[in-house]
N, C-alpha and C positions, 0 to 999 in steps of 0.2 A: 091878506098877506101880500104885503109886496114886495119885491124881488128888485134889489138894486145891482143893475149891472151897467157896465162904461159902455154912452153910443158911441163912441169913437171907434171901435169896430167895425159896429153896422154902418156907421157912415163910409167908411174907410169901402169896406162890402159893395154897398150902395154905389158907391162910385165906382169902382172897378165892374160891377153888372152892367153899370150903365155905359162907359166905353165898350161894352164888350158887345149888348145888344142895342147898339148906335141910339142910345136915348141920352146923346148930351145935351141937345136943346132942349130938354123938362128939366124944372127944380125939382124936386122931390127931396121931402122931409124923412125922415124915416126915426123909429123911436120902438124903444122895449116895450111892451103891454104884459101881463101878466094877467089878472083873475078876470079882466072884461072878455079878452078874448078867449079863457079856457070858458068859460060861463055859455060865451054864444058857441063852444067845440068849434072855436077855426083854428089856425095856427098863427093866419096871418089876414090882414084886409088893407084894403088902398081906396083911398078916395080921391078925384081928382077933378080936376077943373080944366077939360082939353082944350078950349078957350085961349087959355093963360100958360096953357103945357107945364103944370102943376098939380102933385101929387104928395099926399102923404102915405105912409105906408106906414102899419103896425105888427111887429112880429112878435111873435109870442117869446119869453123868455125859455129857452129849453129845459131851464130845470123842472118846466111844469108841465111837460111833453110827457104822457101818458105812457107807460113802460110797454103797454099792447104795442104801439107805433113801430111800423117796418124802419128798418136803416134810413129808407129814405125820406120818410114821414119826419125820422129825429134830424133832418138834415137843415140848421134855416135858412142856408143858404139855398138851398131847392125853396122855400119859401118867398123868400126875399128876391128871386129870380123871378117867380109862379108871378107874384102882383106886379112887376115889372113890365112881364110878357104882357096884362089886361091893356098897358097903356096900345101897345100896337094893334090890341084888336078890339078900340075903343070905337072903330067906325062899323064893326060888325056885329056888336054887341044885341044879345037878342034878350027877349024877357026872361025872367029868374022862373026856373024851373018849366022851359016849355023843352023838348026834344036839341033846337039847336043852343041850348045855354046849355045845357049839361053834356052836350057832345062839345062845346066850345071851352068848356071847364076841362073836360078829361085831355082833351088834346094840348093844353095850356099847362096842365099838369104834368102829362108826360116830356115835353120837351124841357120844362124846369127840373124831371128829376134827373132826363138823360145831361142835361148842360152842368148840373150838378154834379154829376157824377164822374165827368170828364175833369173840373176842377178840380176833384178830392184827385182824381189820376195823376194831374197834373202835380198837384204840392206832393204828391209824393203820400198820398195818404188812401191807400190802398184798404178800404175795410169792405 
């Protein structure tokens, strides 16, 4: 099933993130995924090339955001923040699944939902 929706949102998103947490100097692609990433349960994923300060990023379409998901979980802009924030802690990155990557996930996480949430405060979109 795939889920057609306009990036010019996300990109619009993407850019405004990125003035926001001083990541002007990376390109970054950013684009809708649908059944790959409900498949591997992410929401969202980024791969990048800190090299070339280039990234792409994949956000899940929310129509396919699992109805269990807290407010914040359905939020994709708290996602679209979440893989932003890896780029700055690209020099600290530790191995997938040892004590400090999954303290470096949860901390990466909550500063996406709280930066997130201050947005929605911001537009006026108080849920």
């Amino acid at each position: 099933m795939a889920i057609e929706r306009d990036v010019a949102e996300l990109e619009a998103a993407c850019a405004w993130w990125q003035e926001r947490l001083r990541l002007r100097d990376w390109k970054v692609r950013v684009r809708w995924a649908d059944l790959e990433l409900a498949r591997k349960e992410r929401s969202a994923q980024v791969e990048w090339q800190a090299k070339h300060k280039e990234a792409t990023i994949d956000v899940m379409v929310p129509e396919l955001y699992p109805d269990d998901w807290s407010e914040d979980a359905r939020d994709w802009h708290t996602h679209l923040a979440h893989e932003l924030l890896h780029l700055h802690f690209l020099a600290f990155a530790a191995d997938e699944d040892t004590p400090e990557s999954i303290a470096q996930e949860q901390a990466i996480e909550l500063i996406a939902q709280a930066l997130a949430r201050l947005k929605r405060e911001a537009d006026g979109n108080l849920r």
